[in-house]
C-alpha positions in Angstrom: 7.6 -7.8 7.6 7.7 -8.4 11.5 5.5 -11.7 12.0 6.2 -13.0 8.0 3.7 -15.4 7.1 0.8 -13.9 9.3 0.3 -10.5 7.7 -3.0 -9.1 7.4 -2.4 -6.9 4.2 -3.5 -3.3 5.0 -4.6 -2.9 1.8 -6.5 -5.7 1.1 -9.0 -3.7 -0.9 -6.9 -3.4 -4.2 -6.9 -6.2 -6.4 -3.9 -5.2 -8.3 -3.4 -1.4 -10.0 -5.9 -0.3 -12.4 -8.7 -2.1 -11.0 -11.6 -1.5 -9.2 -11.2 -1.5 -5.6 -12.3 -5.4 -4.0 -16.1 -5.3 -2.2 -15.7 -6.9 1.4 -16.4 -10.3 0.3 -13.4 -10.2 -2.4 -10.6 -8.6 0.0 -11.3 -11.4 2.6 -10.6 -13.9 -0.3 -8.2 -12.3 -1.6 -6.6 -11.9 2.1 -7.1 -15.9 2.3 -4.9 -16.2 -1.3 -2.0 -14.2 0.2 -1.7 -15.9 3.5 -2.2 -19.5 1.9 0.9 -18.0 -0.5 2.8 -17.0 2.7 2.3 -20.4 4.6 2.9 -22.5 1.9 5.9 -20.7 0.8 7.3 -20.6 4.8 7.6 -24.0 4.8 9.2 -25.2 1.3 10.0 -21.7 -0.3 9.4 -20.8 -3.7 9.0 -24.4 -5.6 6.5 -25.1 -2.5 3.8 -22.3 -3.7 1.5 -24.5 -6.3 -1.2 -22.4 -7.6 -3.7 -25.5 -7.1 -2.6 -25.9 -3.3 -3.2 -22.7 -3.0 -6.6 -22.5 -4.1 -7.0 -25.6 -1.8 -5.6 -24.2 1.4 -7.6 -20.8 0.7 -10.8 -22.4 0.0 -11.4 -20.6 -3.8 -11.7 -22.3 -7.0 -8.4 -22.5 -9.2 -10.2 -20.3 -11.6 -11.1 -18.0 -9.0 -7.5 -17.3 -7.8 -5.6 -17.2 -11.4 -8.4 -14.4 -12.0 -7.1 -12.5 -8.9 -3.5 -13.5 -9.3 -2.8 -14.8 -13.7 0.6 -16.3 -12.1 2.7 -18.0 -9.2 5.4 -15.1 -9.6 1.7 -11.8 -9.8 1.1 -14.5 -6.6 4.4 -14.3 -5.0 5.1 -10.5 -6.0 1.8 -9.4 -4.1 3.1 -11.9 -0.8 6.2 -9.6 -0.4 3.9 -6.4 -0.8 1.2 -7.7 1.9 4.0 -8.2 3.9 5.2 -4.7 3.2 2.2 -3.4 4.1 2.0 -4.6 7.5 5.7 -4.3 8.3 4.7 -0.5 8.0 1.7 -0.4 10.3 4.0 -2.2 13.0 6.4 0.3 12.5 3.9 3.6 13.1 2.7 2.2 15.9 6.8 1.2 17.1 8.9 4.3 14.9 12.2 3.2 14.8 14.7 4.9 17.1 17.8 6.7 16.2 18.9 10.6 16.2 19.3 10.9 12.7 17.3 10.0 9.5 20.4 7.7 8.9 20.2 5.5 11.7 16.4 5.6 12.0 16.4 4.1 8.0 19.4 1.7 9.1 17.1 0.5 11.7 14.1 0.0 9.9 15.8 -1.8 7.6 17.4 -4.3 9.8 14.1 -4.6 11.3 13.0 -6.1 8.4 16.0 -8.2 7.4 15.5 -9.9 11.1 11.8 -10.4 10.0 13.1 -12.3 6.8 15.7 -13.6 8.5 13.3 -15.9 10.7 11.4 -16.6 7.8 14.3 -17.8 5.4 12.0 -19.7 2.9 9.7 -17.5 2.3 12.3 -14.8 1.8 14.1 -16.5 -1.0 10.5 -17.4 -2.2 9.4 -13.5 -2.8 12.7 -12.4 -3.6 13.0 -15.3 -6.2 9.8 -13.7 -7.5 10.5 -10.5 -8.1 14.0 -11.7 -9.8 11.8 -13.9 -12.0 9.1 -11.3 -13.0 8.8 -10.2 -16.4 7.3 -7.1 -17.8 3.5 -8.3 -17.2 4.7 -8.2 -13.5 6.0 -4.5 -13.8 2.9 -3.0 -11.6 3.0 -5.4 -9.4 6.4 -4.9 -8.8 6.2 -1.0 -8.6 3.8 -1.6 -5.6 6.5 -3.4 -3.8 8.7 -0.8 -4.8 6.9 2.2 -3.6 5.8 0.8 -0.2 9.3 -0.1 0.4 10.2 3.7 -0.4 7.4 5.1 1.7 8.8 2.8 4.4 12.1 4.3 4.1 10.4 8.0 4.0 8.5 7.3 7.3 11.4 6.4 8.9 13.6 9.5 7.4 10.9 11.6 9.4 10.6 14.1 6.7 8.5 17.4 7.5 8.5 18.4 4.5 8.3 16.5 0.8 11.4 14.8 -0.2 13.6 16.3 -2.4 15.0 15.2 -6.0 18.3 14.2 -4.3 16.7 12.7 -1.1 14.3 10.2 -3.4 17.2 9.7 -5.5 19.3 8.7 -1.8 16.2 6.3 -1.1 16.4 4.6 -4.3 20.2 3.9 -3.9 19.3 2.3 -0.3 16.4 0.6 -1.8 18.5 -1.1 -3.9 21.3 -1.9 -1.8 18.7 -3.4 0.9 17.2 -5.8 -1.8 21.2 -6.5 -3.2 21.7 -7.2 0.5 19.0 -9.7 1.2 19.7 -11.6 -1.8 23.5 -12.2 -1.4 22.5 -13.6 2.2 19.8 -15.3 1.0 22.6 -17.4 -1.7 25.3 -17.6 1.2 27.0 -15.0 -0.1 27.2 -12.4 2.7 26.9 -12.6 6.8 24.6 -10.5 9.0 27.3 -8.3 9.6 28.2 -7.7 6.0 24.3 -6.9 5.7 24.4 -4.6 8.3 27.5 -2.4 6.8 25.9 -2.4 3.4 22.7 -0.6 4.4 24.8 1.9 7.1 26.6 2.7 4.3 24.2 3.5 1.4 22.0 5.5 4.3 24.7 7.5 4.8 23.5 8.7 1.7 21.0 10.3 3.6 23.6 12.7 6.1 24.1 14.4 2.0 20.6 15.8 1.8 20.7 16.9 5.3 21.7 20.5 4.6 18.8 20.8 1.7 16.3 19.2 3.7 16.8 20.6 7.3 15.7 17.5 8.6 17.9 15.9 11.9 
């Protein structure tokens, strides 16, 4: 999420899962949508993202963008996954450091946190999102999920396909990273405490070591 509010989604041509993929002409609009949602949001958070100033700042039709996005929350939900997308082609062309899996994930992650960090309203805006979304937001939500897990496997290093008990490690630190971010978004934990949360639940990863071979 490095440079929050300026991602260009790297994959722009998916409308949302189970559709058709987007001609060229629909994933530049639909490109528009989710920065408009990302700039608006950057500068009065979640109760700043109106659908209709949207549609105005991304030059569609309000019918247009409820067709590509039926909410403010689908809206939202597909922000935070834009922005995972291009926090993960920054970090394969800048891997993380670190000698183990564990620090290299603890990195990552921190990397992002930073990248929210200096974006604070438009943090709470996509987290508030994905609190708020309902079952008709459940693929949405997987998306954000699964980049956020192939995130965390790039940065594992894995040579060979993860294991029940390392994808069951990753979903322990998924959830601990998103727990994180949302007790510092309320005021409710410090950097610091942030920081010991997610060294902690990667340590997960030192478990799996031993199964997986991997340093």
């Amino acid at each position: 999420m490095e440079n929050v509010g300026k991602a260009a989604g790297a994959d722009v041509g998916t409308a949302s899962p189970g559709t058709p993929p987007l001609t060229e002409r629909q994933a530049a609009r639909r490109r528009r949508i989710l920065h408009a949602s990302a700039r608006l949001a950057s500068r009065g958070g979640f109760d700043a993202v109106q659908m209709r100033e949207v549609a105005e700042s991304s030059q569609v039709a309000l019918g247009t963008l409820y067709r590509y996005f039926p909410s403010k929350i689908h809206l939202l939900v597909a922000t935070m996954r834009d922005q995972l997308d291009h926090m993960r082609a920054t970090l394969r062309e800048k891997p993380p450091a670190g000698d183990t899996a564990a620090a290299r994930v603890t990195e990552t992650l921190m990397r992002a946190f930073r990248a929210l960090q200096r974006e604070p309203d438009l943090a709470d805006a996509m987290v508030r999102a994905l609190t708020f979304a309902d079952r008709s937001v459940s693929p949405e939500v997987d998306q954000v999920s699964r980049q956020t897990t192939a995130i965390i496997l790039d940065a594992m290093g894995l040579t060979t396909p993860p294991t029940a008990d390392q994808l069951a490690a990753v979903r322990v630190i998924e959830h601990t990273w998103h727990s994180a971010l949302t007790t510092w978004l309320s005021g409710r934990a410090s950097i610091a405490q942030v920081r010991i949360d997610i060294e902690t639940a990667c340590r997960l990863i030192d478990l799996t070591e031993s199964e997986s071979g991997t340093p």
